[in-house]
C-alpha positions as CSV (number, residue, x, y, z in Angstrom):
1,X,-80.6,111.2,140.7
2,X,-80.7,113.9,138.2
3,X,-77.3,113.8,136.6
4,X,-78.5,116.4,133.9
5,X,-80.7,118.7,135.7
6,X,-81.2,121.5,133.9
7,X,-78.8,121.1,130.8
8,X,-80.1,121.6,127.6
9,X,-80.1,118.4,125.1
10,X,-81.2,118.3,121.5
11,X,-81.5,114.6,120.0
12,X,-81.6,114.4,115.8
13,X,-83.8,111.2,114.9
14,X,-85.5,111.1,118.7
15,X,-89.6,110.6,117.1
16,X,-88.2,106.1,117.3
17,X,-85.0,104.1,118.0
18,X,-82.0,104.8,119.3
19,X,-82.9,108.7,119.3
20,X,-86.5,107.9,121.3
21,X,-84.7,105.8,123.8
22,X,-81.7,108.3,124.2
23,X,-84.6,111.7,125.0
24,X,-86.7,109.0,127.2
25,X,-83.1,108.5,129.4
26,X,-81.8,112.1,129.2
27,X,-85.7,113.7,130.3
28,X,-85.4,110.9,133.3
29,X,-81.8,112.1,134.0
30,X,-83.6,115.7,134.7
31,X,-82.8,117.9,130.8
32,X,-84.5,119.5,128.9
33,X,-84.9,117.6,125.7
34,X,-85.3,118.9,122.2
35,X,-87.0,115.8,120.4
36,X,-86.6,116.5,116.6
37,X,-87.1,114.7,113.8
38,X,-89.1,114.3,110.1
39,X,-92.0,113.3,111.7
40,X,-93.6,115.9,113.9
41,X,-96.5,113.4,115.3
42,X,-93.9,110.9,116.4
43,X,-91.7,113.8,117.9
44,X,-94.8,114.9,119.7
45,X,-95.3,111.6,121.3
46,X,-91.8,111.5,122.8
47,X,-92.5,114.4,123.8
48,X,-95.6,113.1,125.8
49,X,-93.7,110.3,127.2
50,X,-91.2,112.2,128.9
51,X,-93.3,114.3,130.3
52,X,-95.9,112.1,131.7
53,X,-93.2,111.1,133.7
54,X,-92.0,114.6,135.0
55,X,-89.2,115.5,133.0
56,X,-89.1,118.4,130.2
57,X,-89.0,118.2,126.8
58,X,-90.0,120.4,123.6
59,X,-90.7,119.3,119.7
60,X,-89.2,121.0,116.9
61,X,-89.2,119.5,113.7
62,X,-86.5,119.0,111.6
63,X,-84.4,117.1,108.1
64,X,-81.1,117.1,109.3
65,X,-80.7,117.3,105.5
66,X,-81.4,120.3,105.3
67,X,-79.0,123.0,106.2
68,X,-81.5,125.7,106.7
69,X,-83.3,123.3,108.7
70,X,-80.7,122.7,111.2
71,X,-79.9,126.5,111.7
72,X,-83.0,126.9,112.7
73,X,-83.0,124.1,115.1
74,X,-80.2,125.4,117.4
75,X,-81.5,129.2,116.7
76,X,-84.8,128.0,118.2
77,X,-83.4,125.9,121.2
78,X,-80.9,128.8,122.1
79,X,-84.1,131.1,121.7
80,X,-85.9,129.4,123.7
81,X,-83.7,127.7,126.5
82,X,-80.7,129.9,125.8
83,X,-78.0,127.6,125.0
84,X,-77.1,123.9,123.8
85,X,-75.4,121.7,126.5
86,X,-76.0,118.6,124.7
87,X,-76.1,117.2,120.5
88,X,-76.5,114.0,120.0
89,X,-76.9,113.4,116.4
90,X,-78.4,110.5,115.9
91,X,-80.9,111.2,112.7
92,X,-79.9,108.7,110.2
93,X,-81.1,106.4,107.3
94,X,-79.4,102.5,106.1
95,X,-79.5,101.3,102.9
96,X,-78.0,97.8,101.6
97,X,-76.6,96.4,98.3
98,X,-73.6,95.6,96.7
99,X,-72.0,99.1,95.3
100,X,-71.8,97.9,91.5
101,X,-76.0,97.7,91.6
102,X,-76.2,100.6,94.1
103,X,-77.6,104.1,91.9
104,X,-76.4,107.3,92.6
105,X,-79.8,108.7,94.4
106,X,-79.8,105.6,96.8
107,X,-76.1,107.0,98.0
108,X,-76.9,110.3,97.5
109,X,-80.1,110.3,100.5
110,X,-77.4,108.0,102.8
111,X,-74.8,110.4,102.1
112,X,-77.2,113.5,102.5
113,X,-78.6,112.5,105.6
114,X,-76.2,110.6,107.6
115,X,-72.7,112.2,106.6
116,X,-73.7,115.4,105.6
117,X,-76.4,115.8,108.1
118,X,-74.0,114.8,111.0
119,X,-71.8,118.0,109.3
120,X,-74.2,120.5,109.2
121,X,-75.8,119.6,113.2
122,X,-71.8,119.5,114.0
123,X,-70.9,122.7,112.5
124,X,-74.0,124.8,113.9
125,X,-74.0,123.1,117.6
126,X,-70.0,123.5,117.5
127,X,-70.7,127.4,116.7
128,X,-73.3,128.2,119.6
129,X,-70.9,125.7,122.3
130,X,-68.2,128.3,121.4
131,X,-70.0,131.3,122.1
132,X,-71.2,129.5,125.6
133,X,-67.8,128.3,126.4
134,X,-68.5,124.3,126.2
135,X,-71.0,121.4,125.4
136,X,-70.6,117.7,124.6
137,X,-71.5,116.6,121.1
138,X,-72.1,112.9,120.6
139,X,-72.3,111.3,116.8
140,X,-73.8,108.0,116.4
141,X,-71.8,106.1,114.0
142,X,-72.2,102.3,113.9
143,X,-69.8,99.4,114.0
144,X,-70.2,99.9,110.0
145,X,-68.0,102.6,110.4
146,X,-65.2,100.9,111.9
147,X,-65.5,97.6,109.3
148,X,-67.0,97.3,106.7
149,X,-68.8,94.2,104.6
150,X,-69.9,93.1,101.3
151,X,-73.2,95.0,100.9
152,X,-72.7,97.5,103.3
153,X,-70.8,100.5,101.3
154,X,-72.9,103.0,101.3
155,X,-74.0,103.6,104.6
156,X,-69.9,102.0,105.8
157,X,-68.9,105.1,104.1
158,X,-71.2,107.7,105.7
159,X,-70.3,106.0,109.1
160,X,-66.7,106.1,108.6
161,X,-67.1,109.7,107.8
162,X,-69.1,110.4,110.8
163,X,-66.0,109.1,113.2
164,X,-63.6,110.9,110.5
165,X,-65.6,114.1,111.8
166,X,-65.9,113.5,115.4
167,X,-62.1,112.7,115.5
168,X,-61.4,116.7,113.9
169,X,-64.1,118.3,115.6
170,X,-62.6,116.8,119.3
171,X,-59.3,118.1,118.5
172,X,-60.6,121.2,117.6
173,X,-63.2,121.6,120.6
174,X,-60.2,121.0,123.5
175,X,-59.4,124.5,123.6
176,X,-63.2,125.2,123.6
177,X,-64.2,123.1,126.5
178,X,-66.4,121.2,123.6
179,X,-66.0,117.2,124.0
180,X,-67.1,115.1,120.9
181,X,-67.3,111.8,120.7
182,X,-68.9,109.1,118.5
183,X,-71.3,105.4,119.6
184,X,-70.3,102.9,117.1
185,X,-73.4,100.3,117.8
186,X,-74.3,97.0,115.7
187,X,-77.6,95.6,115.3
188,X,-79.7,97.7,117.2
189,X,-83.6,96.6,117.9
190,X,-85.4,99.5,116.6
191,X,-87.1,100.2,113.0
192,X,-83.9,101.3,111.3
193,X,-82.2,98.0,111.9
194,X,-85.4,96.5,111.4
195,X,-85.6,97.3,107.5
196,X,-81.9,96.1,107.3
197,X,-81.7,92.9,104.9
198,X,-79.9,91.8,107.5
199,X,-81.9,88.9,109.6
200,X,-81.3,89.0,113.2
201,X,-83.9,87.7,115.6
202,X,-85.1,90.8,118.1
203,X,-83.8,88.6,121.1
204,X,-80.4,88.9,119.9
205,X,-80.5,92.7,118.8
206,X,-79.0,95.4,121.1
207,X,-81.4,97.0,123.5
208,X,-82.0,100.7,122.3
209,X,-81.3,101.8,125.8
210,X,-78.1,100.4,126.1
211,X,-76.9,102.6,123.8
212,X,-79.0,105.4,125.5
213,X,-76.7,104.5,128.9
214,X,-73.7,105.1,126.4
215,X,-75.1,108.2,125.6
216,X,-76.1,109.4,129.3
217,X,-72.3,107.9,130.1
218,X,-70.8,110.0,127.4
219,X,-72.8,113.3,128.7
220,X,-71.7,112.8,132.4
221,X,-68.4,112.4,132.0
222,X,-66.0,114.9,134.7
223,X,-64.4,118.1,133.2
224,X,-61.5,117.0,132.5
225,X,-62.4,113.4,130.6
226,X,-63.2,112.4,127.4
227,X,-64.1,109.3,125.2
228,X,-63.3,109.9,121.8
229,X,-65.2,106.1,120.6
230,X,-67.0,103.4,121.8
231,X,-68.3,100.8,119.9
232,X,-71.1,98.6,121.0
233,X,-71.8,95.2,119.1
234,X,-73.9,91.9,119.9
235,X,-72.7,89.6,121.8
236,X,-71.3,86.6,119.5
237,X,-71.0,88.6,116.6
238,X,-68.1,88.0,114.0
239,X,-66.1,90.6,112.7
């Protein structure tokens, strides 16, 4: 069943993780994915992945970090496929400590990336849905950015500004036919949980493509529904 035949679906941070698992789903469901990342080699090899198996996907490469960057991004997809159904940014880095010993570069990069990063994909997908009349824009924020711990400001800050963002940018899509909505996820196996400090065995992480059914959930959804959060955390967890 191809529940996205034919839309158009760019993925920040798809080359691993969360992002890979989230194209591998959406190619299956029948898109057209834009895989984009840093890495172009990884990118490439999503790319290959998905369509091994049939579906259709394209590499571009990207630093959501770059405002420039991300222009270009949707000017290229809408180039080349016409418009942007989909945006799912995920592209995102984590960084621990306690905020007394954390420098100003260390927040800077989280900031840059995941908050400000999440801004400029927003503000340039949010543009081209407007001139199309619709899309679904899906921010990953993390269970970080509804709590927040000892050790954990940093990136709880960018996180909490991601859902601060999605919550303004639904309200002002309605009239748009432009749904946004934001995964909250904890302690996700893939390599950016991985370098957390944080030791949790790999049995007891999150499957990536759990969150990737979120995703594929929150892309589906009728005309006339939203989902404005969903947080998705490890079974047992205390918080």
């Amino acid at each position: 069943m191809h529940r996205l035949k034919d839309k158009v679906a760019i993925v920040t941070g798809s080359s691993s993780g969360i992002g890979k698992a989230i194209a591998l789903r959406f190619g299956a469901e029948g898109a057209n994915v834009v895989v984009t990342a840093r890495r172009m080699a990884l990118c490439e090899q999503t790319v290959a992945q998905i369509t091994k198996t049939g579906g259709a996907a394209w590499a571009i490469q990207s630093d959501v970090a770059d405002e420039r960057q991300v222009e270009r991004l949707i000017e290229e997809t809408v180039k080349r496929y016409g418009r942007v159904d989909i945006l799912v940014n995920n592209a995102g880095v984590i960084a621990g400590g306690r905020l007394a010993e954390t420098t100003t570069k260390s927040f800077d990069e989280v900031i840059n990336v995941n908050l400000r990063g999440t801004f400029f994909c927003c503000r340039a997908g949010f543009q081209q849905m407007k001139k199309q009349g619709g899309g679904t824009i899906i921010n990953m924020s993390s269970v970080a950015g509804v709590q927040a711990w000892a050790g954990t400001g940093t990136y709880s800050a960018s996180k909490h500004g991601i859902l601060a963002l999605t919550k303004s940018l639904a309200d002002e899509g309605r009239p748009h036919h432009i749904k946004v909505s934001a995964i909250c996820p904890g302690g996700v196996a893939d390599e950016l949980v991985d370098a957390s400090p944080e030791e949790i065995l790999r049995s007891e992480k999150i499957d990536p493509f759990d969150v990737a059914e979120t995703a594929l959930y929150l892309a589906t959804l009728g005309k006339y529904s939203v989902v404005h959060q969903i947080v998705i955390d490890r079974l047992g967890a205390d918080w």
